[in-house]
N, C-alpha and C positions, 0 to 999 in steps of 0.2 A: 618715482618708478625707476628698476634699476636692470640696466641692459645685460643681458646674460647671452654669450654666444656657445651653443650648445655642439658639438661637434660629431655627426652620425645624426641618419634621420631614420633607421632601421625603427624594427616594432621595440625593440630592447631600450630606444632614447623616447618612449612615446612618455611613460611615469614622468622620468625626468620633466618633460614639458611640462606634464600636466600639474606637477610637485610645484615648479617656478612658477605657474600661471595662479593656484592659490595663494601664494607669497607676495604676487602681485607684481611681476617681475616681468619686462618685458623678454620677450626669447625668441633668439633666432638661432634656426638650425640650419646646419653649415653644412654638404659634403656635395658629390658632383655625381648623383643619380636623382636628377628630380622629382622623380618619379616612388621616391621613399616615404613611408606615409605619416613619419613623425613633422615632415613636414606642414602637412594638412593641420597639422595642431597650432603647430607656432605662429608668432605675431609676422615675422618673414623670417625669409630664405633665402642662404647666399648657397651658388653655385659654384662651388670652390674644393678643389680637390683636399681631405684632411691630410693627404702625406705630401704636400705639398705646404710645409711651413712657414717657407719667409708669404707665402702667397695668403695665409690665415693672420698671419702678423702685419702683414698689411694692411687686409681689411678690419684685424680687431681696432688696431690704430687708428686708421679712420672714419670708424664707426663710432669711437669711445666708448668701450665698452667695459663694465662694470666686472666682469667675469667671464672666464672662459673652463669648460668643462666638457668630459667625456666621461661615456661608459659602457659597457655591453661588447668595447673590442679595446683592443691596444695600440691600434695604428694611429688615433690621434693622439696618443698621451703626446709624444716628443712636441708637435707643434702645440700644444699646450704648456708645455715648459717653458719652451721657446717664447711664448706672449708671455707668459709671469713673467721671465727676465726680464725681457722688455720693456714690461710697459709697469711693473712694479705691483702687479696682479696678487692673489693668496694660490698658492699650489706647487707645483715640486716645479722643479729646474730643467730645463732642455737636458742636460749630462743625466740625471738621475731619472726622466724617461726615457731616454738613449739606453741608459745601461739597464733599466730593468725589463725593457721591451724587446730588444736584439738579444734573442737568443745566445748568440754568439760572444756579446759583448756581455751579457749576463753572466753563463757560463766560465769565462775569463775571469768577471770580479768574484766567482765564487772560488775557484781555485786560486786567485791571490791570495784570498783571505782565511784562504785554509778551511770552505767550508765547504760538505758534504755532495756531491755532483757526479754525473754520469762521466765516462769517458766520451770525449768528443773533439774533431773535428770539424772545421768550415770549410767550403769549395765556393771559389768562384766560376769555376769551369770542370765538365761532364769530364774530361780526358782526363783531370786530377781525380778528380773521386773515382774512375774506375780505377785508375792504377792502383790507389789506394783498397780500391774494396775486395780488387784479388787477392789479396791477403787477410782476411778479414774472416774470423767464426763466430758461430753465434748470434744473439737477435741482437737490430739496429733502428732504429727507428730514424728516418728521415722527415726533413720537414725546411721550410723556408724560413730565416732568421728574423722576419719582422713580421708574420701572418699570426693570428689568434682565428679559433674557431675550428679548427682542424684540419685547414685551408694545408691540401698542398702534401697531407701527412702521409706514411703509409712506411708498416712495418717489413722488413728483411731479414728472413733466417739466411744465416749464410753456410751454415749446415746445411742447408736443402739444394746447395750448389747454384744459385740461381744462373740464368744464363746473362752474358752482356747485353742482349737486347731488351730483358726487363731491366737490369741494373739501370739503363740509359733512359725508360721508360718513366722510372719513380724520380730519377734527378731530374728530368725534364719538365715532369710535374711537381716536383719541388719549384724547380727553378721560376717555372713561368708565374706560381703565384707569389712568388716574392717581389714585393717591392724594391728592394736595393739591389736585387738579382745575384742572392746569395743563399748558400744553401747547408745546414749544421746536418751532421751526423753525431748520433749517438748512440752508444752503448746503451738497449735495453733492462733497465731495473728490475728484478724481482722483486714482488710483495704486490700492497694493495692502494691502489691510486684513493686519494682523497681531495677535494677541494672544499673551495666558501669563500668567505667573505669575510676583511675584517674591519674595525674604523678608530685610528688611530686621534690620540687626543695630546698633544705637548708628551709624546713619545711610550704614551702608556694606550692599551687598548681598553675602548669603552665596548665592543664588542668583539667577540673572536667566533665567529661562529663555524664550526667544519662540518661536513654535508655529508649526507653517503650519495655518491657520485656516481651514476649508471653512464654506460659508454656504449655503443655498436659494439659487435665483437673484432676482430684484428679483420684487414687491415687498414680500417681507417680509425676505428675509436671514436667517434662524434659523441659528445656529452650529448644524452637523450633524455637527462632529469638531476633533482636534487633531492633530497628530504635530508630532514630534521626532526628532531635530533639527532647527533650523531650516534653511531653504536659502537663507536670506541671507547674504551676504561678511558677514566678520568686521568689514566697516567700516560697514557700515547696521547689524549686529549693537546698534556701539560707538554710532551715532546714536542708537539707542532707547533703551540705557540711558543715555547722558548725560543725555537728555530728559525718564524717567522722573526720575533722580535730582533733575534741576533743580527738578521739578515738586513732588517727596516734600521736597525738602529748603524748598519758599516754603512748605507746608502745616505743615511740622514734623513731621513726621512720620517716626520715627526705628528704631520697629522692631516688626517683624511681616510678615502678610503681605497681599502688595498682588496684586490683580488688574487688570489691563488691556487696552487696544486701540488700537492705532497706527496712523495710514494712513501706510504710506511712499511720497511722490512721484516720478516720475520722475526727479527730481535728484535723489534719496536724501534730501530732506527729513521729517521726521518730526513728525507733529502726533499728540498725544495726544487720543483720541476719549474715551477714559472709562478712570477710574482711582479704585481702590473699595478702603480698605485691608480685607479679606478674600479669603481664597482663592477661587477659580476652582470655578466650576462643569462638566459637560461633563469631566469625571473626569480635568479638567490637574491635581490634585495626583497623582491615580494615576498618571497617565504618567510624572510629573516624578521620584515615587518609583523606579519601575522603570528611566525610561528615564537618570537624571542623578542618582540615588543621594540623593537628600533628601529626606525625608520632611518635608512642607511642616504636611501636619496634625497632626501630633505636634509640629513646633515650636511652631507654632502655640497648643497646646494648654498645651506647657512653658511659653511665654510669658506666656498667659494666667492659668494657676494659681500658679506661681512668680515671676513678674513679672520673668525676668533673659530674654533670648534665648539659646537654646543656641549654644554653637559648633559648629558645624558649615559644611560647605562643600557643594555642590554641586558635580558633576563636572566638569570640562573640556567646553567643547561637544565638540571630535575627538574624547572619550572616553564619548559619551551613545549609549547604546544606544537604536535606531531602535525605539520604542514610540507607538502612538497611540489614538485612540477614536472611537468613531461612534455618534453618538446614533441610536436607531432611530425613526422616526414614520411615521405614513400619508400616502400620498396621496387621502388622500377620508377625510370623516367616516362614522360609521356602527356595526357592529358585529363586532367580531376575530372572521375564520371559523376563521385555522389558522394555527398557528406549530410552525415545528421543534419538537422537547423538548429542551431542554436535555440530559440527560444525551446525548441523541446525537450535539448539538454539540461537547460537550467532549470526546468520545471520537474523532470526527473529525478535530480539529485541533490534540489532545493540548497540548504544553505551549505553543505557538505564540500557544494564545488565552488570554490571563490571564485575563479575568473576563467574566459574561456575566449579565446581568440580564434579566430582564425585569420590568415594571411591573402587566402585565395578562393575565389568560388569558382564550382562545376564550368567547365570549357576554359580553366588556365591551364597554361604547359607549369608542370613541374617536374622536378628532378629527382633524381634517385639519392636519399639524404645519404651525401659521403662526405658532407663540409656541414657547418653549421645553418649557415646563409639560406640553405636548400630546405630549409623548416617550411611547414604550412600553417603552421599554429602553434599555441600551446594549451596546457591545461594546469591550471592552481587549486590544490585541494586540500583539504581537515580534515584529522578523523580522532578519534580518541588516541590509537595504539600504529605506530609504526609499520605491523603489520596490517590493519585495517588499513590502514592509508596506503600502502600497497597494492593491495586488494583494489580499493579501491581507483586509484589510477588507471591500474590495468581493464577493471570494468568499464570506467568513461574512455578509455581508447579502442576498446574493442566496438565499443557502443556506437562509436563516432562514426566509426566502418568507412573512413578514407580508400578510395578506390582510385587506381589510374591504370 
């Protein structure tokens, strides 16, 4: 039996568990809310902050631990680089989750390398960015340099003149949820945002899968779902992954699994927004499983315990069955009056609805979904046609009637 220290205990690391627990693998999940309920799955739990790395490298060290992996966020990649140095583990390097994960530091390798990026500055302090943002037109998107989820984000026309006291409002919430207490500004992209998932094999993709990508409207953007297949032409397809590959292949980064986000332009240009070697949160490996036949978390997992990438292929796009997700959240913070039951849901829309969670029952406080974290559930579902499976989401969320 082979020890796997699993890093997040959020609902998005619960598969993962459950992927090592059929392998027969012992697993512990790692982060410093105990109260997270992938923990309830695993063999133990350590109470150990994930961005706190020499503190995960310590305990991998003294636990002996066979693997170390992350997914569903980006804040444990680095300390999982950090233990493969170390301790001579299968997985990317402390620098190469530094660099794909820090905005900042991302952004940097792309403009050294001459590849496709927003304009952008970092601030480590509110009195820098405003001087700077007096000067400034046009939309901007801020956000904290080492957050995933939408943690922290929130867009700024600077046409619309804002005043100082919101400018100091959005850096302060940038600022607070960063972890290194750093903050990127960027020049807003026109075109159309795309993400997914991909799994790299000795520097070639065994899947590439891109998603159409539903968001909140401005100003926060919280990914709200995924589907599959995509409905971009096979030739913007072929843009993004050249792009990603370019990008995997300057970091070295050679096999595992990558998650990402694309803005594709009106000229079919392709700029990589973020790209994180870890699976996807927002249940893109569960679609990817059902809808394109690869099970991204069990490679994943093979990877990382055995140190070789499985062979394995992902399906043909024309051949991916029309699967997707919808994270549920509220409109208003407050407290859950009333949710379907589940057993009613699932009887309702028998085999059509794969999987249905929820996170919280009737008399929890929740939140007004402006971050990802702030989710109450999700829903996985099938249908023939793209559209249908549209259709049908919107029916199972309407159905659910989440009230606060």
């Amino acid at each position: 039996m082979k020890k796997l220290l699993v890093l997040g205990a959020t609902p998005f690391q619960i598969p993962l568990v459950e992927k090592a627990h059929e392998r027969g693998h012992y697993v512990i999940t790692m982060d410093n809310v105990p109260d997270n309920p992938a923990h309830r799955h695993a063999d133990a739990s350590a109470n150990v902050s994930t961005v706190d790395a020499e503190a995960v490298l310590a305990y991998a060290r003294e636990h002996a631990v066979d693997g170390i992996i992350t997914g569903g966020s980006d804040v444990g990649v680095p300390a999982v680089g950090l233990v493969c140095d170390h301790l001579g583990l299968s997985g990317v390097t402390h620098e190469q989750g530094l660099t794909a994960t820090h905005k900042d530091l991302f952004r940097a390798f792309q403009r050294h390398h001459g590849l496709r990026h927003p304009e952008f500055r970092a601030f480590d302090a509110r009195d820098d960015f405003l001087d700077t943002a007096a000067g400034l037109e046009g939309a901007y998107i801020i956000k904290p340099i080492d957050r995933s989820g939408s943690k922290g984000v929130t867009t700024i026309d600077f046409d619309a003149h804002p005043s100082v006291e919101f400018l100091a409002s959005v850096f302060d919430h940038a600022y607070t949820q960063s972890i290194t207490k750093r903050v990127i500004l960027e020049r807003f992209l026109d075109g159309v945002e795309r993400g997914g998932d991909a799994f790299l094999r000795n520097g070639a993709f065994v899947c590439c899968c891109v998603t159409n990508k539903y968001l909140t409207p401005a100003p926060y953007f919280v990914p709200v779902g995924h589907t599959i297949p995509s409905k971009l032409d096979a030739g913007t397809r072929g843009a993004i992954q050249n792009a990603l590959e370019e990008t995997l292949n300057l970091l070295g980064i050679r096999n595992g699994p990558v998650n990402f986000d694309v803005m594709v332009g009106d000229a079919g240009t392709v700029t990589v927004l973020e790209l994180s070697p870890r699976f996807g949160g927002n249940c893109i490996p569960q679609i990817i499983d059902h809808g394109a036949g690869f099970d991204e978390i069990g490679a994943a997992i093979d990877l990382t315990v055995d140190g070789v990438a499985p062979d394995r292929q992902a399906r043909p796009h024309e051949d991916i069955v029309p699967t997707g997700s919808r994270i549920l959240g509220s409109s208003r913070s407050g407290v859950l009056d009333s949710i379907a039951p589940l057993e009613a849901m699932r009887e309702r829309y028998g085999s059509n609805l794969l999987e249905l969670v929820y996170d919280i029952e009737p008399g929890e406080e929740v939140h007004q979904f402006t971050q990802g974290n702030y989710r109450i559930g999700h829903i996985i579902a099938t249908r023939p046609s793209l559209e249908e499976l549209e259709a049908l989401l919107d029916d199972i969320e309407r159905s659910i009637g989440a009230t606060a």
